[in-house]
C-alpha positions in Angstrom: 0.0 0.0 0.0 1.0 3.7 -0.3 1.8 5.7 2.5 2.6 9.5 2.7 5.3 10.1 5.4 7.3 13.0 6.5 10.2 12.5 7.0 12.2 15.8 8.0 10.5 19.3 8.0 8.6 20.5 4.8 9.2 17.0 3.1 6.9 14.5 2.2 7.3 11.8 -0.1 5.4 8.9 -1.1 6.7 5.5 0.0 5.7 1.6 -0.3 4.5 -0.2 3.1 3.5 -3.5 4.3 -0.5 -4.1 4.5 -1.3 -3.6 8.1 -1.7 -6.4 10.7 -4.8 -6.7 12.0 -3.9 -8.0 15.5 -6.2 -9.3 18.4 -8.6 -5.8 19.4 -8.1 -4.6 16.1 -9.7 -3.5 12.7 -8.2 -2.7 9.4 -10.0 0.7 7.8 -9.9 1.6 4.6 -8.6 5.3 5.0 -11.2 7.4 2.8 -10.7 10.9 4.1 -8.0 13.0 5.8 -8.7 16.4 7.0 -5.3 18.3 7.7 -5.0 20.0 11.1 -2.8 22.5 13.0 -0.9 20.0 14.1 -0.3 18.0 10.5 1.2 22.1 9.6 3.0 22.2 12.4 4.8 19.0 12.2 5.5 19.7 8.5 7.0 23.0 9.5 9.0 21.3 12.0 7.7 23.4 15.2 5.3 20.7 16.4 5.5 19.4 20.3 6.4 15.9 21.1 7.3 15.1 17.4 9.6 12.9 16.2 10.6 12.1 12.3 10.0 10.0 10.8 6.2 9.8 10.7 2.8 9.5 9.1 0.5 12.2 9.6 -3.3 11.8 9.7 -5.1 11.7 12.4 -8.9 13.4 11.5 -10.1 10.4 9.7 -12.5 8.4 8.3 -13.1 5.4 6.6 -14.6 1.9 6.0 -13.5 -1.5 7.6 -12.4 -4.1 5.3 -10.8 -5.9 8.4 -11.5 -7.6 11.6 -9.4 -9.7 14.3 -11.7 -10.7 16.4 -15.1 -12.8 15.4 -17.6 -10.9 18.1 -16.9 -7.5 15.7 -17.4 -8.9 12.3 -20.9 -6.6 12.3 -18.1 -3.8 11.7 -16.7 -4.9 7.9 -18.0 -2.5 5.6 -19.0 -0.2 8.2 -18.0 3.5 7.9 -16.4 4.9 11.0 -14.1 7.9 12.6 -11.2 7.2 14.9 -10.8 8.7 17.9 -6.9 8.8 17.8 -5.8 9.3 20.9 -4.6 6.0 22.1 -4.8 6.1 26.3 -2.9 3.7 28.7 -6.3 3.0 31.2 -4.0 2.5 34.0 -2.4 5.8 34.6 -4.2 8.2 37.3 -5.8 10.6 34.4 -7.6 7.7 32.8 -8.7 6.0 36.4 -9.7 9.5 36.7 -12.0 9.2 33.3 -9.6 11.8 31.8 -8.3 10.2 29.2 -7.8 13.0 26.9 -4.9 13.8 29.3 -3.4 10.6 29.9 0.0 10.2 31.3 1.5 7.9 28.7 -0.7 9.2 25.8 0.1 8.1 22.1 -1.9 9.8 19.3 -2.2 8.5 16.0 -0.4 10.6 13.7 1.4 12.9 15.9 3.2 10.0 18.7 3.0 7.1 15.9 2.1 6.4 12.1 -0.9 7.8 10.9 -3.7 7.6 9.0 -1.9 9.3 5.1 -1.7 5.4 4.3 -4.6 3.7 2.3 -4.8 1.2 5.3 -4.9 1.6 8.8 -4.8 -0.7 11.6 -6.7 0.9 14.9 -8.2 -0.8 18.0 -11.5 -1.7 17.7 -12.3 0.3 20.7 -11.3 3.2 18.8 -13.5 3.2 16.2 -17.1 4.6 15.9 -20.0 4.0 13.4 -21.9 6.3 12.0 -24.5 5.6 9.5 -26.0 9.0 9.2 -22.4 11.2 8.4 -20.7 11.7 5.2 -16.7 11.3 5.1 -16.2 14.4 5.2 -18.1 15.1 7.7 -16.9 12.0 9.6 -13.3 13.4 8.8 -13.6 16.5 10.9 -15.3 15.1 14.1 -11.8 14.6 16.0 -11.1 18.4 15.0 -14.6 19.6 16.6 -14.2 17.4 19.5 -11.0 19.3 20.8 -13.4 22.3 20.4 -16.4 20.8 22.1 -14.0 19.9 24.8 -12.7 23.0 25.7 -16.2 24.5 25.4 -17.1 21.9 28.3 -14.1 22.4 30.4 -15.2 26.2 30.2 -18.4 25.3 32.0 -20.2 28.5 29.7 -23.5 29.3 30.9 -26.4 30.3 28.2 -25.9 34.0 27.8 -22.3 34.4 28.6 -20.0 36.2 26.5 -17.4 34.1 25.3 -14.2 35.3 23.0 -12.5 33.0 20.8 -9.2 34.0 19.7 -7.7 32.3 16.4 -10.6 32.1 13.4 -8.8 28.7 12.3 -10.9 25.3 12.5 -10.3 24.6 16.0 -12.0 28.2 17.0 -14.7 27.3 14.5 -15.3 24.5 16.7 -15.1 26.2 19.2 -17.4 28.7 18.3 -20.1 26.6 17.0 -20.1 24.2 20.3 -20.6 27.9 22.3 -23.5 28.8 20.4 -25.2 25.5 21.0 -24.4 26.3 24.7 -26.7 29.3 24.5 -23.5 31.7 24.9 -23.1 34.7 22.9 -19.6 34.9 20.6 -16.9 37.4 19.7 -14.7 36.4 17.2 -11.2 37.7 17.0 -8.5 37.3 14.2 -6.1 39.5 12.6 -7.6 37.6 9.0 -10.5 39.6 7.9 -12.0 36.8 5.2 -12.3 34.1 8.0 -13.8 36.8 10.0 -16.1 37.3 8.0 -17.1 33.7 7.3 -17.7 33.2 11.0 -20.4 36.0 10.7 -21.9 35.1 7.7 -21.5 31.3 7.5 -21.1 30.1 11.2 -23.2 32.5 13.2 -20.9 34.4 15.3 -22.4 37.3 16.7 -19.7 40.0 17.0 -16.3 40.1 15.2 -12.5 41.9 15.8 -9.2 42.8 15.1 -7.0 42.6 17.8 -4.5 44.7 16.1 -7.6 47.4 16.4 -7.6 49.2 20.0 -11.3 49.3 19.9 -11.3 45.6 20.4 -11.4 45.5 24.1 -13.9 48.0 23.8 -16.2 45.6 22.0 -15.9 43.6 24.4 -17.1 46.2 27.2 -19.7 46.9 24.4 -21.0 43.8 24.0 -20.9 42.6 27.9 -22.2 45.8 30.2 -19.0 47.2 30.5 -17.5 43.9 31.7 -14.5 42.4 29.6 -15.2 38.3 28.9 -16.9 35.9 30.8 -14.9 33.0 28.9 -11.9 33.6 26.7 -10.6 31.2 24.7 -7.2 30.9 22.7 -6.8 28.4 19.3 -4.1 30.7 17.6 -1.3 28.5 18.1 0.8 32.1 18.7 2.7 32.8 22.2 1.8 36.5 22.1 -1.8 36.1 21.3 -1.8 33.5 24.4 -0.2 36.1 26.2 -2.7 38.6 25.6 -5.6 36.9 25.9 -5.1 37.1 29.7 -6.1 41.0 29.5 -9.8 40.1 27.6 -10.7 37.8 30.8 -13.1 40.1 32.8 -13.0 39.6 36.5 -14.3 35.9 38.3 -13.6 35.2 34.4 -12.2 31.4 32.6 -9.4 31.4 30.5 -9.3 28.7 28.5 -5.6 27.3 26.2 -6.8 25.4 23.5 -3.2 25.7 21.9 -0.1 24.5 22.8 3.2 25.9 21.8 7.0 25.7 22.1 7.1 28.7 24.4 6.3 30.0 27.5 4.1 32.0 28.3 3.5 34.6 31.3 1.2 36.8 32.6 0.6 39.9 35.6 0.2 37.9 38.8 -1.3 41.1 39.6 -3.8 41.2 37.3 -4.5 37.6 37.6 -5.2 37.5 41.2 -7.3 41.0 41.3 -9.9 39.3 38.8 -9.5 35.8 40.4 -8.8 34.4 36.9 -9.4 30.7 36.1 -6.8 29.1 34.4 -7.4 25.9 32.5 -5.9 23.9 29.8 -7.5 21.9 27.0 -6.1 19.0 25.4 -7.7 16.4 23.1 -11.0 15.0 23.7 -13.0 12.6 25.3 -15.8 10.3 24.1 -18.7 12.2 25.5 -16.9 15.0 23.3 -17.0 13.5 20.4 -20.6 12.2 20.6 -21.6 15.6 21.5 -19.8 16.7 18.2 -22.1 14.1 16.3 -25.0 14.7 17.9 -24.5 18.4 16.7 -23.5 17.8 12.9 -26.7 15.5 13.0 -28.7 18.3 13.7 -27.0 20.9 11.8 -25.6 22.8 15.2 -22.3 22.1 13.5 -21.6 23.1 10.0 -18.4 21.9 8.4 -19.0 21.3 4.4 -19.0 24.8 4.1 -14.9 24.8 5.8 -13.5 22.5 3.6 -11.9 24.8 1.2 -9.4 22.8 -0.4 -8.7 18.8 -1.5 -6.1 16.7 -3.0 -5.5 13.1 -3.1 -2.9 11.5 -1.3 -0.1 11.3 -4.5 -0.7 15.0 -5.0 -0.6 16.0 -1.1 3.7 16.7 -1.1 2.6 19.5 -3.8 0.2 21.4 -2.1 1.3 21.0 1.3 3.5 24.2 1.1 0.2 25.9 -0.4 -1.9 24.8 2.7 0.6 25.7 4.9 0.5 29.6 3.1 -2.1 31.8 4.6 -2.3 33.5 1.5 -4.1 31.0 -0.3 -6.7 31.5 2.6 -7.1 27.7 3.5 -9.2 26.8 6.2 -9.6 23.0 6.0 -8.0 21.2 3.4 -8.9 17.3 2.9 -7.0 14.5 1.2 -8.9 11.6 -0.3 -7.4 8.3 -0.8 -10.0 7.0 -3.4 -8.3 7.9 -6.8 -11.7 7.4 -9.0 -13.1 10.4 -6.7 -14.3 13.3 -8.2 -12.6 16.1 -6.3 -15.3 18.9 -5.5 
């Protein structure tokens, strides 16, 4: 089978692999969509944490299963399914704990070990979740609304509070939508002015800013009695937007890190401690998460056909990488299919 692997910063190349083996717990899927995350750009660009090369990306996926170990889960072959990708221990305190998302020996797919740019992939059965109502793509980009829907939870936001996501990539758009269905009004804030503008007009947010813009804290004020946030939320991947995002939290506020970055970042103990700040970070998801996340796209709470701005197949990927990876071509998900008798739309 062909497998896309990276293997040093900003190169790609297509290689031959072994089929998978489909041990004891374990199904074979038929890899049919890849959605291509913050963290696939990262890793490419070689400033992704706890990354090693070299290794298959992939980890928003979705497919069929053409494989089965294990008799009891033959009901599964031809099934189409996402994969929850991030492979827990069970035995560490954060998974006795039910927080898996955070366990202490955590390996995700893609990121920790071989991925899902292959044609095949071999994934525990436990892993794995039907859906008979989803399309691919929409299948595709569960994971990626999970880590939003997650964060949204962790945030406890009440119906009516004013929440401000910072970083108009998918993640935020995750984020955002999983606020709304919460009842909480949304601010939007990005330097880019088109994905602003399609989180008004396409996903529902009901203010937008420019942080480079000094009435943007006003907004805020605007928007909340005079109060700065309730919630603020970061998913721009950048230290001094992370940094800044402390000064949006209104006082008893949440603060909420959705990114993670090579860096450290600091804030006013001052400050912090005058508006008895909440601190919290996010990281990955959980299963109630990601039913939560299909539960909405069922219903239409969550809209993600309209995000998927650019596709390739997998052969094609190496070139447009560097594309995907230029905010100039205004990308905000980009999808790979492996099925070469696709029509790419």
């Amino acid at each position: 089978m062909q497998v896309l692997v990276c293997s040093k910063p900003q190169h790609l190349e297509l290689q031959e692999s072994d089929y998978p083996e489909c041990r004891a717990g374990h199904a074979v899927v038929r890899i049919r969509r890849i959605g291509i995350c913050g963290t696939d750009i990262h890793a490419y660009g070689g400033n992704q944490p706890y990354f090693q090369y070299p290794r298959v990306l992939g980890h928003e996926l979705a497919g069929e299963v053409v494989d089965v170990a294990d008799a009891p889960s033959r009901h599964l072959m031809g099934k189409q399914v996402y994969v929850i990708p991030y492979l827990h221990c069970g035995e560490c305190r954060a998974c006795l704990l039910g927080k898996t998302n955070c366990c202490q020996n955590m390996q995700v797919i893609g990121v920790h070990k071989d991925g899902g740019m292959a044609e095949f992939l071999a994934v525990p059965i436990a892993h794995l979740v039907v859906s008979e109502t989803l399309s691919l793509d929409q299948l595709a980009l569960v994971e990626c609304m999970a880590i939003g829907a997650h964060a949204v939870r962790r945030s406890a936001i009440q119906p009516g509070e004013l929440a401000v996501i910072v970083g108009a990539g998918p993640i935020g758009m995750g984020v955002l939508q999983v606020a709304k269905s919460k009842g909480a009004r949304t601010l939007m804030v990005d330097t880019n002015t088109a994905r602003l503008a399609f989180c008004r007009d396409v996903l529902g947010a009901d203010a937008t800013a420019n942080p480079q813009e000094p009435a943007a804290a006003a907004l805020i004020r605007e928007l909340n009695d005079g109060a700065l946030a309730d919630v603020v939320f970061d998913a721009t991947g950048n230290p001094r937007a992370m940094q800044a995002g402390f000064d949006l939290a209104g006082h008893g506020g949440r603060y909420v890190l959705v990114s993670v970055v090579k860096a450290d970042i600091s804030f006013s103990d001052p400050d912090f401690h005058k508006k008895e700040l909440t601190l919290m970070g996010s990281r990955n998801a959980t299963q109630e998460d990601f039913a939560q996340v299909v539960s909405l796209m069922e219903s239409g709470g969550i809209k993600v056909k309209a995000m998927i701005t650019h596709r390739a197949r997998l052969a094609d990927t190496p070139s447009h990488m560097p594309q995907w990876c230029d905010p100039s071509h205004q990308v905000i998900k980009a999808m790979i299919s492996i099925d070469p008798e696709e029509v790419l739309v």
